[in-house]
C-alpha positions in Angstrom: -34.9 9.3 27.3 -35.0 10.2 23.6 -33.3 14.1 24.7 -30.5 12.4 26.8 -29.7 10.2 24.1 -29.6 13.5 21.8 -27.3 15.1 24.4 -25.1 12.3 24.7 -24.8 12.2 20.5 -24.3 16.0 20.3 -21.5 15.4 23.2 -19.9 12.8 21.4 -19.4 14.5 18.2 -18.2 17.3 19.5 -15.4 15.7 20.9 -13.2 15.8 18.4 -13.1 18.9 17.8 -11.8 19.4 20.8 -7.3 19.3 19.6 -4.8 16.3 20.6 -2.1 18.1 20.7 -3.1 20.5 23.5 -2.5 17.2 26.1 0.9 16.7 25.7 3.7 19.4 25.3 6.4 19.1 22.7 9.0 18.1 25.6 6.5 15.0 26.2 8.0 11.8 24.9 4.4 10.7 23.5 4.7 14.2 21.5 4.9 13.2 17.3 6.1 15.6 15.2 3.6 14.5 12.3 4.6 17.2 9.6 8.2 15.4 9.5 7.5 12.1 10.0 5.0 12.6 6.7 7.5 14.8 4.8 10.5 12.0 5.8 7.9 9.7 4.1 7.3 11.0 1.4 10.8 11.3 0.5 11.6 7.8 1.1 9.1 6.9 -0.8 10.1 9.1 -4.0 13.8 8.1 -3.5 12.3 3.8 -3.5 10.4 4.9 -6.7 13.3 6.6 -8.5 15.3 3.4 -7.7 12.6 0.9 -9.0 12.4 2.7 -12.6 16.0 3.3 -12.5 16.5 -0.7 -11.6 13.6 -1.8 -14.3 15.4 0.2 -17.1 18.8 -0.7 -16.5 18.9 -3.8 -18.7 19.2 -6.1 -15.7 16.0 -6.3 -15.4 15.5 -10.3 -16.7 11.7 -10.4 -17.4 12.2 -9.8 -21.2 9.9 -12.4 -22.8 11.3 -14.2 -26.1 10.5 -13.8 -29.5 9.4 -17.2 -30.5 7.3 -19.1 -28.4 8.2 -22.3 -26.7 7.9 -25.9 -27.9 4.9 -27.8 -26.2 6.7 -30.2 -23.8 7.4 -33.7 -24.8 5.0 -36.2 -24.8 2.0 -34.3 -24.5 -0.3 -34.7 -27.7 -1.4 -31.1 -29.0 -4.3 -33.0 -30.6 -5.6 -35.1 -27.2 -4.2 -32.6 -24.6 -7.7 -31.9 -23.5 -9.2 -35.0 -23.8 -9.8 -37.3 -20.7 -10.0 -40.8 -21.9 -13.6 -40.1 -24.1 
């Protein structure tokens, strides 16, 4: 029992070396040309990034924080803000 189950792990690792792309041919509409679809990728993805820096340093960009902070809103006690009615 202990051999067959050897066997059948030495079968199943071996499987992959066994290649994909020797089932289908390239005229096969389940054949993926992998190399482009990576390298179309990774352009589209350098291109988004060259627009996000271009876009952040424009100036239009509106998350500029001001130079003086902001007044507590009204009504609220600085001195018994986190008090609860001790």
């Amino acid at each position: 029992m202990e051999a067959a189950t050897q066997a059948f792990l030495l079968a199943l690792a071996g499987l992959p070396v066994t290649e994909a792309g020797d089932l289908f041919e390239r005229d096969s509409p389940f054949y993926y040309d992998w190399e482009s679809l990576q390298l179309g990728g990774t352009i589209f993805a350098g291109l988004l990034c060259i627009a996000g820096f271009a876009w952040a340093l424009s100036g239009k960009c509106k998350c500029k924080q001001s130079k003086e902070p902001s007044p507590p809103p009204k009504g609220t006690s600085l001195l018994n803000a986190g008090a609860s009615g001790c």
